[in-house]
C-alpha positions as CSV (number, residue, x, y, z in Angstrom):
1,X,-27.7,-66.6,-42.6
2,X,-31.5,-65.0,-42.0
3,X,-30.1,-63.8,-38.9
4,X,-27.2,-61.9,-40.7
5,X,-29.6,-60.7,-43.2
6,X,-32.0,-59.3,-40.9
7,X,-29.3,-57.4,-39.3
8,X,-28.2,-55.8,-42.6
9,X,-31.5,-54.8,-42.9
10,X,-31.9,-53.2,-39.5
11,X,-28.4,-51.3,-40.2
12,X,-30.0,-50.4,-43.4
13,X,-32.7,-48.6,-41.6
14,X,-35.5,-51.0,-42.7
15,X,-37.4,-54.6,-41.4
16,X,-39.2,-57.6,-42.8
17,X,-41.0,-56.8,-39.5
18,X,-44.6,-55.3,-40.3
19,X,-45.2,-52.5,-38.9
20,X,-48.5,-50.8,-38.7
21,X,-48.3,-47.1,-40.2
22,X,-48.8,-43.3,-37.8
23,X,-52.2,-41.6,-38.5
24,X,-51.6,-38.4,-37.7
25,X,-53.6,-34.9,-37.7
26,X,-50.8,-32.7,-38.8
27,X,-50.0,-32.1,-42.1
28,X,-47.2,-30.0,-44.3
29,X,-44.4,-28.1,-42.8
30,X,-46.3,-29.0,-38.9
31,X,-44.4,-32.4,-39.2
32,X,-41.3,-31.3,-39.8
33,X,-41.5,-28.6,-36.2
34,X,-43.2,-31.9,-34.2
35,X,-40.6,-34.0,-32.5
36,X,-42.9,-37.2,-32.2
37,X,-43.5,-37.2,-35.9
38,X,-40.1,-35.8,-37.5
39,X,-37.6,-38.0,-39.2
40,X,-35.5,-35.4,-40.8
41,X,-34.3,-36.4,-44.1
42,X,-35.2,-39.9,-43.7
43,X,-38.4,-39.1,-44.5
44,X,-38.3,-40.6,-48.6
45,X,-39.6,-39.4,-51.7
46,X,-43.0,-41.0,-51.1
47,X,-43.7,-39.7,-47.9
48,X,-42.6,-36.3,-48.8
49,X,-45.4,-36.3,-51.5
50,X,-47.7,-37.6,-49.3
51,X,-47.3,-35.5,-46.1
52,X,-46.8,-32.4,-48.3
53,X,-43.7,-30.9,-48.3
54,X,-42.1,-31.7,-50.8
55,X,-39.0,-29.3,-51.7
56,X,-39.2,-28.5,-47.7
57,X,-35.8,-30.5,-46.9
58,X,-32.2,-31.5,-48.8
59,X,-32.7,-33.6,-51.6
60,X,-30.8,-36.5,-49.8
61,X,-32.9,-39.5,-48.1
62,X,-30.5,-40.9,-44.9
63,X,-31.6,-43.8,-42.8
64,X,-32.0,-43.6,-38.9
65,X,-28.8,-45.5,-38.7
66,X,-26.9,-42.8,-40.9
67,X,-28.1,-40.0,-38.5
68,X,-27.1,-41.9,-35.9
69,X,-23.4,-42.4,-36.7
70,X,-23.2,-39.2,-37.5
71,X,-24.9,-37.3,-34.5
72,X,-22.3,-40.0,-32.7
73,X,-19.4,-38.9,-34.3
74,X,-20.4,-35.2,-33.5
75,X,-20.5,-36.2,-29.5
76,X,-17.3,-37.8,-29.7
77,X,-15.2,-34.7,-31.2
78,X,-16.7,-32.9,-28.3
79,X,-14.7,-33.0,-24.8
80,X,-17.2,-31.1,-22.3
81,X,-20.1,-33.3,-21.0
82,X,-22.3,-30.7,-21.0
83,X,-21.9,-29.8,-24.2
84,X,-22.9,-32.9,-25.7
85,X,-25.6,-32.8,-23.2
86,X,-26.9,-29.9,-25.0
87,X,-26.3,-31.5,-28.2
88,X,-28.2,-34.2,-27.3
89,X,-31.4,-32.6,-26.1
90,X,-31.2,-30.0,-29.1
91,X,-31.7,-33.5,-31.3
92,X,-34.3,-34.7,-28.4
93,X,-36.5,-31.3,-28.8
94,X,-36.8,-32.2,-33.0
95,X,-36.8,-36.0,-33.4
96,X,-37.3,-38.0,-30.9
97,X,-37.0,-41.2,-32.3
98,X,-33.3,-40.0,-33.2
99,X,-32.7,-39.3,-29.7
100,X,-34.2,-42.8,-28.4
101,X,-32.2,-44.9,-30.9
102,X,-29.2,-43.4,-29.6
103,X,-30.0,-44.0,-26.4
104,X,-31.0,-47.6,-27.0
105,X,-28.0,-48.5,-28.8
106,X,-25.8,-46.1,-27.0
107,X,-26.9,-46.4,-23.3
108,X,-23.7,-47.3,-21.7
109,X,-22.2,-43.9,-23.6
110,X,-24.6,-41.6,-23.3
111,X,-27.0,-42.4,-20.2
112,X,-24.1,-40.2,-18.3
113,X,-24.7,-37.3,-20.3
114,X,-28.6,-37.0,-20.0
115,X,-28.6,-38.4,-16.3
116,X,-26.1,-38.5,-13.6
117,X,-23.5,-37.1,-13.1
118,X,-24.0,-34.2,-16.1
119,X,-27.6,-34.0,-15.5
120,X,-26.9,-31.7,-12.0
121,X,-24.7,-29.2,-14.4
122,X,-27.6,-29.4,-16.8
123,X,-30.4,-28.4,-14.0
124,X,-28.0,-25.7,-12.7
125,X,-28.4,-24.2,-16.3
126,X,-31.9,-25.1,-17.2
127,X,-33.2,-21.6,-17.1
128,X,-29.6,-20.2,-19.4
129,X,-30.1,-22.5,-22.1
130,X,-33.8,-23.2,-22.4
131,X,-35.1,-23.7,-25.7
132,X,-38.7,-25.5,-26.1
133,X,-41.5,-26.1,-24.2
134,X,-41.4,-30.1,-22.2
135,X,-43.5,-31.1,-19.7
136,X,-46.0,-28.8,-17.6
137,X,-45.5,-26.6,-14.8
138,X,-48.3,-26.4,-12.0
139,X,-47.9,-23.1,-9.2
140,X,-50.3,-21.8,-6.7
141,X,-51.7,-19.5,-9.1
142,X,-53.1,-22.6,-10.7
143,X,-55.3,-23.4,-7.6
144,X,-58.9,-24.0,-8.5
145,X,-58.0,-24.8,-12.1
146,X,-55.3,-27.9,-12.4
147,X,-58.1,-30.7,-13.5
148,X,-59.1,-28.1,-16.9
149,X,-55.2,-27.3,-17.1
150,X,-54.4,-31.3,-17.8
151,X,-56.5,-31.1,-20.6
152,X,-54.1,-28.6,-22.2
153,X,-51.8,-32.0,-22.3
154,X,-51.6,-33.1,-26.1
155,X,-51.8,-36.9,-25.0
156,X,-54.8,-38.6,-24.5
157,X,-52.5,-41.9,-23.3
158,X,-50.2,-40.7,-20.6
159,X,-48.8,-43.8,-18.6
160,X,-46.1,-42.3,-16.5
161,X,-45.7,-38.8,-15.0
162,X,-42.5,-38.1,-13.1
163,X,-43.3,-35.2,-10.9
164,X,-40.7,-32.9,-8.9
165,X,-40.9,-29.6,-6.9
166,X,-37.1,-28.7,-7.3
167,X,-36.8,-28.7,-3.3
168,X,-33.9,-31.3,-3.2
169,X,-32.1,-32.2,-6.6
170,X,-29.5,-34.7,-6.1
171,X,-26.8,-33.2,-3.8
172,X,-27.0,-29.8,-4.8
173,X,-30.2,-29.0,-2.8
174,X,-33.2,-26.4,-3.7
175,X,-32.9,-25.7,-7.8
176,X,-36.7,-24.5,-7.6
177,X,-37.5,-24.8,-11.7
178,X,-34.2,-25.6,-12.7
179,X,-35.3,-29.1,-11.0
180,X,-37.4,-29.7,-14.7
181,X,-34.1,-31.4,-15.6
182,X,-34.9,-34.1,-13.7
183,X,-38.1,-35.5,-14.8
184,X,-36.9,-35.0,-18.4
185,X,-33.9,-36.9,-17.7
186,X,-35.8,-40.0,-16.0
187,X,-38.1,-40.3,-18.6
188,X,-35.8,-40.1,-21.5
189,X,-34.3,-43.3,-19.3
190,X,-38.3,-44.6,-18.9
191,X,-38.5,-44.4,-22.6
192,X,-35.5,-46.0,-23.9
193,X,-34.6,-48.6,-20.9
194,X,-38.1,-48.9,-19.9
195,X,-39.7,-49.2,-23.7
196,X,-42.6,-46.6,-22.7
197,X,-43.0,-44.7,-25.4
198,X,-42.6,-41.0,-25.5
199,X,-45.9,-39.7,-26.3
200,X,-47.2,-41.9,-23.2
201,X,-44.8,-40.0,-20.5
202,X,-45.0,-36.5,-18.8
203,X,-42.4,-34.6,-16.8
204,X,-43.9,-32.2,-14.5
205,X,-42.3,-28.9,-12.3
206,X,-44.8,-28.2,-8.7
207,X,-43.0,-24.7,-8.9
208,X,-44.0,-23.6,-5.3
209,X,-41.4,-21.3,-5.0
210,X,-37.9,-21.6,-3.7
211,X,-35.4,-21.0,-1.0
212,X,-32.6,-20.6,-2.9
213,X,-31.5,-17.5,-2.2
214,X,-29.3,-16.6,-5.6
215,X,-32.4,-17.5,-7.5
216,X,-34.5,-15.0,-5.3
217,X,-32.5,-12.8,-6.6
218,X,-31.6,-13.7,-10.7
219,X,-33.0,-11.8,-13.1
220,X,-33.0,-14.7,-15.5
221,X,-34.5,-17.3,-13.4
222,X,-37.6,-18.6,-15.0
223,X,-39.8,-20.0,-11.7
224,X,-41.7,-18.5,-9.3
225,X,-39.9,-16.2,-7.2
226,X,-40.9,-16.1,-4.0
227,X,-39.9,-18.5,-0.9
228,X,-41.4,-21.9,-0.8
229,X,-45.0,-22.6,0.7
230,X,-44.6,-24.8,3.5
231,X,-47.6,-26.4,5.4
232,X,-51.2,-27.1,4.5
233,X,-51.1,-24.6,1.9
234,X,-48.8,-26.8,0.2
235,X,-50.1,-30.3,1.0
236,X,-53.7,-29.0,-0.3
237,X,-51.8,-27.9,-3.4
238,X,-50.1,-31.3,-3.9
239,X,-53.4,-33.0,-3.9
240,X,-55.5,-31.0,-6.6
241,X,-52.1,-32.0,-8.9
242,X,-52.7,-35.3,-8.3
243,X,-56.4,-35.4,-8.0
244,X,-56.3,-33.6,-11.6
245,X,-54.3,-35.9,-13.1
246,X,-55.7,-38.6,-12.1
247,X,-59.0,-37.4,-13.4
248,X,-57.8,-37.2,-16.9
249,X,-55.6,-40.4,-16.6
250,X,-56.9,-42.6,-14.0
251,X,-54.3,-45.1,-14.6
252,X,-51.5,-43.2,-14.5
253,X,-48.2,-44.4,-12.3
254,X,-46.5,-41.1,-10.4
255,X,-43.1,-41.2,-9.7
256,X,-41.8,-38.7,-7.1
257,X,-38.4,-37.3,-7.5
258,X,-36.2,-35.5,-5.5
259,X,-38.4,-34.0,-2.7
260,X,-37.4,-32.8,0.5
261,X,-37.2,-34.9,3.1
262,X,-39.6,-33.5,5.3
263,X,-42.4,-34.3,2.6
264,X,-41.1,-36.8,0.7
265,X,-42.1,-39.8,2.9
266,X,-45.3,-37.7,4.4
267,X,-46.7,-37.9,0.4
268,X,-45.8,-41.3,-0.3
269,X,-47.3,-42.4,3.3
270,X,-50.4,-40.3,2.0
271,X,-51.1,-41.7,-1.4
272,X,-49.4,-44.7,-1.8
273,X,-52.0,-47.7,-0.3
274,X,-54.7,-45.7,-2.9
275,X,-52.6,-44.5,-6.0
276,X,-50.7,-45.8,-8.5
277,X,-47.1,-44.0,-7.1
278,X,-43.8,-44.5,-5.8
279,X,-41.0,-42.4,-4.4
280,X,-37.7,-43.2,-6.3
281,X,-35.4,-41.6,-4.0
282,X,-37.1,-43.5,-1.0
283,X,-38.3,-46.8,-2.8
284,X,-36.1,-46.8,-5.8
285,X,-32.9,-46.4,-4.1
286,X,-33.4,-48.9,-1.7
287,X,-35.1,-51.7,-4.0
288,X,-31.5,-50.8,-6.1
289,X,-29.3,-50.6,-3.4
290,X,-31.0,-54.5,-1.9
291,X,-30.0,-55.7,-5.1
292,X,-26.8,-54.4,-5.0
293,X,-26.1,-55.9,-1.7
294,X,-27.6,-59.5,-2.5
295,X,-25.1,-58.9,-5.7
296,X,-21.8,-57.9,-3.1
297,X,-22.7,-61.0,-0.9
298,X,-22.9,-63.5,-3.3
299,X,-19.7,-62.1,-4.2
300,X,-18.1,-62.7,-1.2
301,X,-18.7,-66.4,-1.7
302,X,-21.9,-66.2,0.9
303,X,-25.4,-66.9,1.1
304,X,-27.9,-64.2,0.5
305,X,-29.9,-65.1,3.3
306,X,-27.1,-63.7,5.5
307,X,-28.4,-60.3,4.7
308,X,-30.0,-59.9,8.1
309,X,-26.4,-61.1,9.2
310,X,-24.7,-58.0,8.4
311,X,-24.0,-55.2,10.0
312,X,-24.9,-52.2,8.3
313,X,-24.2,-48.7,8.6
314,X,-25.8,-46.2,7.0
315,X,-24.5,-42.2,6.6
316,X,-27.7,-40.0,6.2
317,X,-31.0,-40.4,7.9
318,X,-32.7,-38.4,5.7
319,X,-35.5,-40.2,3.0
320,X,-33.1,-41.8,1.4
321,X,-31.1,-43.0,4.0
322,X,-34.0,-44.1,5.5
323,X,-36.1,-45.3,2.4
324,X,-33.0,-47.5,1.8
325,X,-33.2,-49.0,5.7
326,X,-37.0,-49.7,5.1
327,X,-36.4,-51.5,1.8
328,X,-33.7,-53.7,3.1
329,X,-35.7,-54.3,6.6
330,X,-38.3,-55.5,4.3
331,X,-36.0,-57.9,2.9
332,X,-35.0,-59.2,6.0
333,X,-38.7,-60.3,7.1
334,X,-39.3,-61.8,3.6
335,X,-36.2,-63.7,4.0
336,X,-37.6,-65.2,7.7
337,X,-36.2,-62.8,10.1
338,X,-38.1,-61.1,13.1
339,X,-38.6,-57.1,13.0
340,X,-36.3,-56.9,16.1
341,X,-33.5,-59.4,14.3
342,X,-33.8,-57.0,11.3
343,X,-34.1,-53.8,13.2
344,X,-30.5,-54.8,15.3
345,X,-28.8,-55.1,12.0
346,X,-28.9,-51.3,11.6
347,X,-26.6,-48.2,12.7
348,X,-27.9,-45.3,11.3
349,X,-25.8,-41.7,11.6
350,X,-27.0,-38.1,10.8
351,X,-25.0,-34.9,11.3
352,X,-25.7,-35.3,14.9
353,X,-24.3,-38.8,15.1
354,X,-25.7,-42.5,15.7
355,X,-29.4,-42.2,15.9
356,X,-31.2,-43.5,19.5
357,X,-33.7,-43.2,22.1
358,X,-32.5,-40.1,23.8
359,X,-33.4,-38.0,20.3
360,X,-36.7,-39.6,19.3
361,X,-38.4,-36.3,20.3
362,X,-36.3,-35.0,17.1
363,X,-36.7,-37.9,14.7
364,X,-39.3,-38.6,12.3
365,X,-41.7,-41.9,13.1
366,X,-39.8,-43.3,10.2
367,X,-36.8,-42.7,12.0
368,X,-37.3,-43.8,15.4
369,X,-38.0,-47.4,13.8
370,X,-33.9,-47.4,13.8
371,X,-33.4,-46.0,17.2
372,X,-30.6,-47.6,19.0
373,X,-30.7,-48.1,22.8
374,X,-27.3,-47.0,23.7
375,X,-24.6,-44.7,21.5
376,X,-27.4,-42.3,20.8
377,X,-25.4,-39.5,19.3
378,X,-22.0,-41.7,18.5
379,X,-19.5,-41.0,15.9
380,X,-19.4,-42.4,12.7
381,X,-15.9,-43.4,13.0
382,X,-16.6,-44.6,16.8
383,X,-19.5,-46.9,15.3
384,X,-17.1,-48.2,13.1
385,X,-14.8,-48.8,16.0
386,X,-17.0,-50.1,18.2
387,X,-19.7,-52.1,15.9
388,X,-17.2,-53.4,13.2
389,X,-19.6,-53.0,10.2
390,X,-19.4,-54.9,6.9
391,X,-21.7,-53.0,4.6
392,X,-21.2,-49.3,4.8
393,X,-23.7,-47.1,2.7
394,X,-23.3,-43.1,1.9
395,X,-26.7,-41.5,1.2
396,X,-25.6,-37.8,2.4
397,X,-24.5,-35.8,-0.1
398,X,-21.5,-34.6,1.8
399,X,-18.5,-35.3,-0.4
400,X,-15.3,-36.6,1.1
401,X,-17.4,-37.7,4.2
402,X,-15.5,-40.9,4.1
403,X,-12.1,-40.3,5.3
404,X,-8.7,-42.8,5.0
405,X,-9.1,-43.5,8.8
406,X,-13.1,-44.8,8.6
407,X,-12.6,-46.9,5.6
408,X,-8.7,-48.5,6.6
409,X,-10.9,-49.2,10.1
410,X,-13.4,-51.1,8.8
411,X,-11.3,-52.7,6.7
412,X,-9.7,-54.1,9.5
413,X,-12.1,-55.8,11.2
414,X,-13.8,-57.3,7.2
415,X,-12.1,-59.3,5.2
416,X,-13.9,-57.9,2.0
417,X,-16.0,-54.8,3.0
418,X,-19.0,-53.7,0.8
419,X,-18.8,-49.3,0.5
420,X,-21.5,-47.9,-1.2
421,X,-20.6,-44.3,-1.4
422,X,-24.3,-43.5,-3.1
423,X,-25.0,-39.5,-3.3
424,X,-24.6,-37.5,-6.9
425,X,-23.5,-36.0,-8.5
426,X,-19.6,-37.2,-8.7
427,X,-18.6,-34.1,-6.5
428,X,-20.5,-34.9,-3.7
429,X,-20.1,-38.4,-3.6
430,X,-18.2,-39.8,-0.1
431,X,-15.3,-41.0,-1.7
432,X,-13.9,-41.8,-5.2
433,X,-13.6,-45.9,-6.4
434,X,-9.4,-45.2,-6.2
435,X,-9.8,-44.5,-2.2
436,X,-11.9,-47.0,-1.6
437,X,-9.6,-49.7,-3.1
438,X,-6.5,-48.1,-2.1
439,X,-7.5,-47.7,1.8
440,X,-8.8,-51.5,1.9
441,X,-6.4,-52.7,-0.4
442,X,-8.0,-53.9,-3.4
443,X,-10.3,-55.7,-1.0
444,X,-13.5,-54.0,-1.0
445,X,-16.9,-54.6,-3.1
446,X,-17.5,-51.0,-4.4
447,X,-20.7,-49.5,-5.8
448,X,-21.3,-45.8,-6.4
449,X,-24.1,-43.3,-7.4
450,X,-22.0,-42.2,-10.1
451,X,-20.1,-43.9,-12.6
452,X,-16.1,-44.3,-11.9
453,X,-13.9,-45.3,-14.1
454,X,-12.0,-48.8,-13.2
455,X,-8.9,-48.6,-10.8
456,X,-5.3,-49.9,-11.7
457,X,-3.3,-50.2,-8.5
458,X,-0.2,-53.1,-8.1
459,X,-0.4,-54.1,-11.7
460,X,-4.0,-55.4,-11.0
461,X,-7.7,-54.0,-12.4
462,X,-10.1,-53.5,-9.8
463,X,-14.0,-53.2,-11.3
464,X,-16.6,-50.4,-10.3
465,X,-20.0,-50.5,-10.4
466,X,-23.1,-48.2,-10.6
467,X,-25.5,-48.3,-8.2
468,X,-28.3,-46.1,-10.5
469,X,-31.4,-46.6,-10.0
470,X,-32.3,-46.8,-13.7
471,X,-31.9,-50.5,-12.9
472,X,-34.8,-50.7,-11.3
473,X,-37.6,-47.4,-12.0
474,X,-37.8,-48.4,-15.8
475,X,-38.6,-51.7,-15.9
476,X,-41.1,-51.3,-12.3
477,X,-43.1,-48.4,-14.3
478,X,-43.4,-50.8,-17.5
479,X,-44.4,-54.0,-15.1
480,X,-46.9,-51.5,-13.8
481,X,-48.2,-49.7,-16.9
482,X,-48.6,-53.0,-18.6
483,X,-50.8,-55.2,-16.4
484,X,-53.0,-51.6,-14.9
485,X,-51.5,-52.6,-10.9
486,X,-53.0,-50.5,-8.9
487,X,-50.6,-49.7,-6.4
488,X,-47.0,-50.4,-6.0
489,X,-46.4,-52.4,-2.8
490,X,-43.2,-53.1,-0.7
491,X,-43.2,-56.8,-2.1
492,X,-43.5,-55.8,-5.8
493,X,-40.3,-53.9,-4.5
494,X,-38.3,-56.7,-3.3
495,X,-38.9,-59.2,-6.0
496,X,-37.7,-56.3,-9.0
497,X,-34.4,-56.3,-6.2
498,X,-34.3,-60.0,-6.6
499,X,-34.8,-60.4,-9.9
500,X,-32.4,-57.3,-10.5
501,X,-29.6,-59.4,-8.2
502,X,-29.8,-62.5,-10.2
503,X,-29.5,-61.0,-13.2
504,X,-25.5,-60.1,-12.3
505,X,-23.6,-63.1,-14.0
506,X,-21.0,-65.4,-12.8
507,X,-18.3,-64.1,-14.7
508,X,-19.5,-60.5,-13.3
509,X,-19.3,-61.7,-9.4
510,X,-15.8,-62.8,-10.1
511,X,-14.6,-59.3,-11.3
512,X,-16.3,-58.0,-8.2
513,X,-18.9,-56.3,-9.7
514,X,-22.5,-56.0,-8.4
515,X,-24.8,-54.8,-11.1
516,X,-25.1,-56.0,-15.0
517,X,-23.5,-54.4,-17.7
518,X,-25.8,-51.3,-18.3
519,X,-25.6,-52.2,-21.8
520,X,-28.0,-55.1,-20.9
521,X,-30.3,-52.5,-19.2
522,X,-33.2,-53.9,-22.1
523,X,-33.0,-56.6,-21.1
524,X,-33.2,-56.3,-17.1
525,X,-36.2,-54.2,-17.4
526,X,-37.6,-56.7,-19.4
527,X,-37.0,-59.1,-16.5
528,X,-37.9,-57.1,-13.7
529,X,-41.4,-55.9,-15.6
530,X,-41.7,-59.5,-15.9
531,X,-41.6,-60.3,-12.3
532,X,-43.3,-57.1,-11.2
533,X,-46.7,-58.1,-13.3
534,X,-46.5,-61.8,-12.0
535,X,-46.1,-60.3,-8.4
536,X,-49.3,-58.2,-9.0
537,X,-51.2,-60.6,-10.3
538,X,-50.3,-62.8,-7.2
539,X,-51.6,-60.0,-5.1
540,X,-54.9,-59.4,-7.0
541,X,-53.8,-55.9,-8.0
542,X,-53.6,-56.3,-11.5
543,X,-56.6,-54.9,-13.4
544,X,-55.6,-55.2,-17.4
545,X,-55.2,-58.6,-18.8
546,X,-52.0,-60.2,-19.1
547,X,-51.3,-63.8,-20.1
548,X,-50.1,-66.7,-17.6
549,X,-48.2,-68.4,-20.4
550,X,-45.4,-66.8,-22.2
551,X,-45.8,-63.4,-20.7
552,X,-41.9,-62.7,-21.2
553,X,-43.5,-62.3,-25.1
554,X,-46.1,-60.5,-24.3
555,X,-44.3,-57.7,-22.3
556,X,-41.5,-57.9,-25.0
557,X,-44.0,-56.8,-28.0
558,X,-45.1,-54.2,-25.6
559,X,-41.9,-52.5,-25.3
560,X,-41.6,-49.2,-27.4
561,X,-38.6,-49.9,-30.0
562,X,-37.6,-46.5,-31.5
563,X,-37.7,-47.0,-35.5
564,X,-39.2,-44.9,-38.4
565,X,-42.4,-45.8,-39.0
566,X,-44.8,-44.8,-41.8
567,X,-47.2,-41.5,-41.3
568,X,-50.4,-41.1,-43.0
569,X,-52.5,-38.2,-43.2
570,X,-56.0,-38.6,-41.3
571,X,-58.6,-37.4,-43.5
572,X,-62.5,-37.4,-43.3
573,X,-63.7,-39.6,-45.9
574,X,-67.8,-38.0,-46.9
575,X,-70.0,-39.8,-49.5
């Protein structure tokens, strides 16, 4: 009965829970224009006195659960996705607790819409449609004058800055500024997955120019226009942005997003033994795609520790490609096997086929760790042939790659064959969930980038999943922020996989899926925060106190819950 009481309450828009009220500096009509601070008209009679501005909004007093449903009914009468992704980041630029609840209680709806797959559309039209100043943009005029410029920052608190120079955004390449997107996008998911909250995160935009030729040349194109710096020029200008803001907020964690891959693994290499950082596309993807794996195996009925059994090829040698091979290597030697059991466990293609010896001149040092011997320059479809692969991944960006012949051929030499077609958006993914299962039969374990829709074929339901890595970024940043860690390491990695793995249910293995419900998405970054602090404790690299008993509490109260709270004026009290 309490129970059913307390959630009346909460659907009423109010808690027995105390909570502690908002001092804040503005005052009047300012509330009302700041997003951190506005409640629209849920703000009540008393408040409205209070704060002063009174007579300043409709007479009505709605809850946070009334402007929910009906912000929710708006979305659904709407058909185009970008549309209601406008709709929703018109609500996130005035009230971002609005925005937040909706994502919390919404996530499984609306995480498509302000991620992938609308969130490519959305950077392809960030300079058309932009509104309000988010985040901060660093160029090379800025040289000599980033560490005063991170003062300009409204937030004394920052936790989490997800940082992007627009050279590689998803599968649609160099978007220069339009890339802002991004970050925004990630951290609306850190916010309301992760339970950082908003005033504690920072997107950021390195706008070192682009080579994108059509913006070169738009007259509405808000970055820098001029071709990208390349070289030391750029590596020096890298490093004052983060030496800046890691003057201001020492403890910050930087997440790296959608580089090119001929600096996206020389940055991480760079900074990540001494800062707080991580590369999502390189360490993200392949801590998700690990778990994902572990998830398909134990739902072929085998043991995980087979993973350095498998044979597993892998489309795209660029960071991701290759991030993912390094993460699941990794895996391999925690799990007992040698580097050169792991390393045969790999066939890696690029454009120019299967990578070996006879092109290490031409591969990066991260590369040549997956050289083959022989084959060097083989076909995907003659690896397949040949090397009869159970786990095939697609990290390319090249949609279609994976044709009816490749997929019905390894599906003849695997009984249940895992395809992870993995690039975004949908369009450039390497083949749609209805291929996959048609060309194997219904037999395959299938996990995309984007979400698809289940498959009916033969009067049967065949499950997708979503191989996102929101499964996995939120809930390593809040492990992270919470016990001060001061560096991400590949172990820290692995055990948010494994944690992430276990999480999939029974029930869910035997519909063939590999990930949770997103729905539970809470809840598994609860869990993997949980086992990232415990991992960094183990490793001495916590520096903020955490408890050793009942720390699944304390990260739990820790976890920003987007609900109105009450504001009070700061005043100077004189005698």
């Amino acid at each position: 009965f309490t129970e059913i009481i307390e959630m009346y309450m909460y659907r009423a828009g109010c808690s027995k829970k105390f909570r502690a009220p908002l001092t804040i500096s503005v005052r009047g009509p300012d509330i009302l224009t700041d997003p951190l601070f506005n409640k629209g008209t849920a703000f009540k009679s008393g408040e409205r006195d209070r704060l002063r501005f009174r007579g300043l909004l409709p007479p009505r007093v709605t809850n946070i659960m009334q402007q929910k449903e009906k912000l929710m009914n708006m979305l659904r009468n709407e058909d185009s996705s970008i549309r209601k992704n406008i709709m929703l980041e018109d609500v996130h630029d005035r009230n971002e607790t609005l925005y937040h609840r909706i994502l919390v209680d919404h996530i499984e709806e609306v995480a498509p819409l302000i991620y992938t797959p609308t969130v490519g559309q959305a950077c392809k039209e960030f300079g058309d449609r932009y509104r309000r100043p988010r985040g901060m943009y660093f160029t090379k005029e800025d040289r000599g004058h980033m560490a005063s410029m991170v003062y300009n920052w409204p937030s004394n608190d920052v936790h989490v800055i997800c940082v992007t120079d627009g050279s590689r955004i998803l599968g649609l390449g160099d978007l220069g500024a339009n890339g802002m997107g991004i970050p925004i996008g990630k951290l609306s998911l850190y916010c309301a997955a992760g339970g950082i909250a908003p005033h504690r995160v920072l997107p950021v935009m390195l706008d070192l120019g682009t080579d994108n030729e059509d913006l070169l040349k738009s007259p509405w194109y808000l970055g820098v226009q001029e071709k990208r710096i390349h070289g030391d020029e750029y590596f020096e200008l890298v490093d004052e942005f983060i030496q800046a803001v890691r003057h201001r907020w020492p403890n910050v964690l930087l997440q790296f997003e959608d580089f090119s891959s001929d600096k996206a693994q020389i940055l991480l290499n760079k900074y990540r033994n001494d800062h707080l950082c991580f590369n999502d596309d390189i360490q993200g993807t392949g801590a998700t795609t690990l778990a994902g794996i572990l998830g398909a195996i134990r739902a072929k009925g085998e043991e995980v520790t087979s993973l350095g059994k498998q044979r597993i090829l892998i489309a795209g040698a660029g960071s991701a490609g290759i991030g993912v091979a390094q993460v699941l290597k990794q895996a391999m030697t925690e799990q007992g096997y040698t580097e050169e059991e792991a390393k045969e466990a790999f066939f890696i293609v690029d454009q120019h086929g299967l990578l070996g010896t006879e092109r290490s001149s031409d591969l990066s040092p991260e590369q040549r760790q997956f050289m083959r011997e022989t084959d060097c320059g083989m076909s995907l479809l003659d690896v397949v042939k040949k090397y009869k692969p159970t786990v095939l991944l697609g990290l390319t960006a090249v949609g279609g790659l994976f044709k009816e012949e490749l997929i019905r051929e390894m599906a003849a030499n695997c009984e249940r064959p895992i395809l992870f077609p993995l690039s975004n958006p949908t369009t450039s993914a390497e083949c749609t969930a209805e291929q996959a299962f048609e060309w194997t039969d219904g037999r395959c374990i299938f996990a995309s980038g984007s979400p698809f829709d289940p498959v009916s074929m033969n009067g049967k339901t065949y499950f997708t999943s979503q191989c996102n890595n929101m499964y996995v970024f939120p809930g390593l940043g809040l492990g992270a922020s919470i016990c001060g860690a001061k560096a991400i390491t590949d172990r820290m990695l692995y055990v948010a996989a494994e944690a992430l793995a276990n999480f999939v249910s029974e029930q869910e293995h035997a519909q063939g899926k590999v990930f949770p419900s997103i729905r539970k998405i809470r809840y598994v970054s609860h869990c993997l925060a949980v086992a990232v602090i415990k991992e960094a404790v183990r490793e001495n690299l916590a520096t903020k106190y955490v408890p050793s008993e009942n720390l699944e509490d304390f990260v739990a109260k820790k976890m920003y819950d987007p609900v109105y709270v009450s504001l009070v004026e700061k005043r100077e009290v004189t005698i």
